[in-house]
C-alpha positions in Angstrom: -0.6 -2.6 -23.8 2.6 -1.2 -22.4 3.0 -1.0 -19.1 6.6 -0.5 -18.8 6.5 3.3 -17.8 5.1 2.1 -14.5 7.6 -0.9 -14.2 4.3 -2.9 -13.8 3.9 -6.8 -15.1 0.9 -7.8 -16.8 -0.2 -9.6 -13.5 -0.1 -6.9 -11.7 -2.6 -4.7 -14.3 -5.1 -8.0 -14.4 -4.8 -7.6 -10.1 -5.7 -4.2 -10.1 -8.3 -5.4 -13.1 -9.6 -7.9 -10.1 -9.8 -5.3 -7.7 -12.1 -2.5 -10.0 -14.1 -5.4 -10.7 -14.8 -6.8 -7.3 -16.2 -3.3 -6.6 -18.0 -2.6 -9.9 -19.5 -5.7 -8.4 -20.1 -5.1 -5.0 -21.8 -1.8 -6.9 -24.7 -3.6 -8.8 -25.0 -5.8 -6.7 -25.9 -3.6 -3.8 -28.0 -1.1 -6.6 -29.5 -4.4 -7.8 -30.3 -5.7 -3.8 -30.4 -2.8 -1.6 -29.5 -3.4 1.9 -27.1 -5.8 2.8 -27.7 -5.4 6.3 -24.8 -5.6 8.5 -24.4 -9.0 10.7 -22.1 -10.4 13.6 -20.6 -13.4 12.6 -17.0 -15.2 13.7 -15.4 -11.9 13.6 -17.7 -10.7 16.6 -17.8 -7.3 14.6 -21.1 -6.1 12.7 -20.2 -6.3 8.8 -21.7 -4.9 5.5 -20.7 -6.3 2.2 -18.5 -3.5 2.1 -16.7 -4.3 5.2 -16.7 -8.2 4.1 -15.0 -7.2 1.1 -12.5 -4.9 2.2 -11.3 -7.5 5.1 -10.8 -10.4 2.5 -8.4 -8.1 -0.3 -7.0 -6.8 3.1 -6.7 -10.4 4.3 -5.3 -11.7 0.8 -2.7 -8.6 0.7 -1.2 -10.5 3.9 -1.7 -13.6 3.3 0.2 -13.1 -0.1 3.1 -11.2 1.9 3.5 -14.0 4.3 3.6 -16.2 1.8 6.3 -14.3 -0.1 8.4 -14.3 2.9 8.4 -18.3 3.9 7.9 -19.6 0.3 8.6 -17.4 -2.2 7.4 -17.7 -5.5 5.0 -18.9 -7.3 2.3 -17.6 -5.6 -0.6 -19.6 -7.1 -1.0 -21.6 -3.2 -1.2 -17.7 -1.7 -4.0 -17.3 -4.5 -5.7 -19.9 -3.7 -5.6 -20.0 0.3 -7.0 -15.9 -0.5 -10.1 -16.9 -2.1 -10.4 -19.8 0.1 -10.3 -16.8 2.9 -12.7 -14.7 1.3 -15.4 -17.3 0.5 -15.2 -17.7 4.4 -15.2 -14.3 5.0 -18.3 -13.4 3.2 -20.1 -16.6 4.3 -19.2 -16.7 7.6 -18.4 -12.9 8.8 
């Protein structure tokens, strides 16, 4: 696949990948279990899945920025500290 017209890395395309996945996902899974009724958790807000889900990539874009600034590369710690954030998020939220 060349990707070089968009000066883009493979890891970014497989991000991007992540991303139309996690709301292919969030798709089915709301078509397969309708409802998903919003709930106040630690965030003191009222939260769908939707909103869950757009809070953690939101939360991991930072979280990945921050981590860029302070410790550079590699980011595999950043990676990991994000879905450590969004398994809290959408347990917890």
């Amino acid at each position: 696949m060349d990707l070089s017209w968009m000066a883009w890395t493979w890891q970014t395309a497989v991000f991007f990948a992540f991303i139309g996945l996690a709301l292919a996902g969030m798709s089915v899974w709301e078509w397969r279990s309708p409802g998903g009724a919003p709930r106040r958790g630690i965030l003191a807000i009222r939260t769908t899945r939707g909103d869950r889900l757009f809070i953690s990539l939101l939360s991991a874009a930072f979280i990945n920025l921050i981590w860029l600034a302070f410790a550079g590369t590699p980011l595999w710690g950043a990676a990991v500290l994000s879905l450590a954030v969004a398994g809290i998020v959408f347990r917890w939220a």
